[in-house]
N, C-alpha and C positions, 0 to 999 in steps of 0.2 A: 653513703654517697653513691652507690650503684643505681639507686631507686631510679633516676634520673633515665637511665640506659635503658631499665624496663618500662619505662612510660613510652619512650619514645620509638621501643621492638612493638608494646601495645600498639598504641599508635599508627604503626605504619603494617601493622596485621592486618587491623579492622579498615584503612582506606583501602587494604588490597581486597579485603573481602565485599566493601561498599562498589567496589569497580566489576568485581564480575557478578554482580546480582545482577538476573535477568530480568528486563524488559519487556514488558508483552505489548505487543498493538494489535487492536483491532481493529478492522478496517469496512466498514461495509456500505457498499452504494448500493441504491435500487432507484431504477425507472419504473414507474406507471403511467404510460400516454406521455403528459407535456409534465408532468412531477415529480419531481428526485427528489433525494434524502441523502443524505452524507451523516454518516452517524461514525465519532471517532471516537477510540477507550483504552486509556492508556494505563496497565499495572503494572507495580513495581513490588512483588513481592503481594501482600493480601491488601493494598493498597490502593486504591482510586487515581493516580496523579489527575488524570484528564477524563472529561469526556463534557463530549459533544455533540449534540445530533441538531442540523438542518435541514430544513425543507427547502427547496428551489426552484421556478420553472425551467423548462430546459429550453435553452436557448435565445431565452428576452432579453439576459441581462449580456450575453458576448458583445453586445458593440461599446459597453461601459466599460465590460473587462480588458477589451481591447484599447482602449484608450488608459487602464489604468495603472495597467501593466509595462513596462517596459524592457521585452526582452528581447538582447543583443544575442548577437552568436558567441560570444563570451563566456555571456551570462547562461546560456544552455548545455555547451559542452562542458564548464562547471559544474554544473546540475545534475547532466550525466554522468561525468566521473564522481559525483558524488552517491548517486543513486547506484552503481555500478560496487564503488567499496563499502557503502553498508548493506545492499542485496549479497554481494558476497559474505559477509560476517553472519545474515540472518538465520538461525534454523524458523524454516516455516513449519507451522502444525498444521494447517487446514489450509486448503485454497477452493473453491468454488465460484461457481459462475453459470447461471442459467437465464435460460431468455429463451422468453414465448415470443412466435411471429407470425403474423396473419395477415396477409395480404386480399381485396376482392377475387382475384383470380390463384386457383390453387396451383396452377405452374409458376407464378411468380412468386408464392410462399414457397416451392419449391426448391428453387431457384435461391432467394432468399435465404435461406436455412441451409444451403449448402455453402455459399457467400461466409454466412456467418460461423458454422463451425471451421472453414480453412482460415480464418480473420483470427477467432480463438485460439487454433493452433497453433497457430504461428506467431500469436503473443505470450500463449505461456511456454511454448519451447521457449520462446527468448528470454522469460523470464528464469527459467529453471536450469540453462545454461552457465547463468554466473551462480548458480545455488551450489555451495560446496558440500553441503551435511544433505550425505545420504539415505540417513532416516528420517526424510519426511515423506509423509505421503503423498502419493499422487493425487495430482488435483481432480477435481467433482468438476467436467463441465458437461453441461448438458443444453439442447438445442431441440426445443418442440413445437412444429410447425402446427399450427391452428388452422384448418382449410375451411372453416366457418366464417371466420370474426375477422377484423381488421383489429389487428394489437401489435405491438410490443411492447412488453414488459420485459426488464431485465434487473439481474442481482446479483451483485460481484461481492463475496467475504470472503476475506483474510485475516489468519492469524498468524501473527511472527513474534520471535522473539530475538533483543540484540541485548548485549550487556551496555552495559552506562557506560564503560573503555569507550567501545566502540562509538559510541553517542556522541560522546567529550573531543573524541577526535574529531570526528564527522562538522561540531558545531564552529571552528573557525574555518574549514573548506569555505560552511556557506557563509558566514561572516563575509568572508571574502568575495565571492559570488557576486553580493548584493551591496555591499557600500564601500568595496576597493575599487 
């Protein structure tokens, strides 16, 4: 009659051990001219759950997105705090970000590339503000002005990792968010 007892200590071993197996995302965009890519990959252990990679042009489709979207100030400071307690839970491994830019005039690439590294740093300080886990490395960003060419190209990856806890919690926040 004990057997009972140790199915159910089993049991609730293995949900504990399914809750903090880590999560990997990966995250990476890139601009070329008017063409992005959004490429997302989601592992769970030696596992594939997700992945995804689009092409888009940049900027055609915002006046449909704008119409198809409907976000309240509600609906964002929601979004926030929720982006807020899973960046706190995240260990990041990698972060990167670079971006070529080339303006016809080399004062205004100048000019430019300085724009854009104070814009950078002042996104990933905010980012790495709520980062709790102090071994991750410092992020890769880089900023190379072209005094030839008219370009930008840019390329944002990131890797993190959250456990499934963290996930499971996170997913009635945004339940809520979007159809409360």
């Amino acid at each position: 009659m004990a057997w009972p007892g140790w199915l159910i200590a089993a049991f609730l071993i293995l949900v504990s051990i399914i809750l903090m197996v880590p999560v990997t995302f990966l995250i990476c965009f890139s601009c070329r001219g008017t063409e992005c890519t959004l490429e997302i990959k989601i592992n769970a252990l030696p596992i594939t759950l997700y992945k995804k990679e689009s092409a888009f042009p940049l900027g055609k489709n915002w006046p449909d997105f704008k119409k198809s979207k409907n976000f309240s100030a509600r609906k964002i400071q929601t979004l926030k705090a929720l982006f807020i307690f899973l960046i706190r839970r995240a260990k990041m491994e990698h972060v990167s970000w670079e971006t070529r830019i080339g303006t016809p005039d080399a004062y205004y690439t100048a000019l430019a590339a300085g724009w854009l590294w104070g814009i950078k740093g002042f996104l990933l300080t905010a980012l790495y503000r709520y980062i709790k886990s102090r071994n991750s490395r410092p992020p890769l960003m880089r900023v190379t002005p072209v005094f030839n060419l008219v370009v930008f190209d840019t390329r944002f990856k990131t890797v993190f990792q959250l456990r499934v806890i963290d996930l499971l919690l996170a997913g009635p926040k945004l339940i809520f968010a979007f159809f409360i």
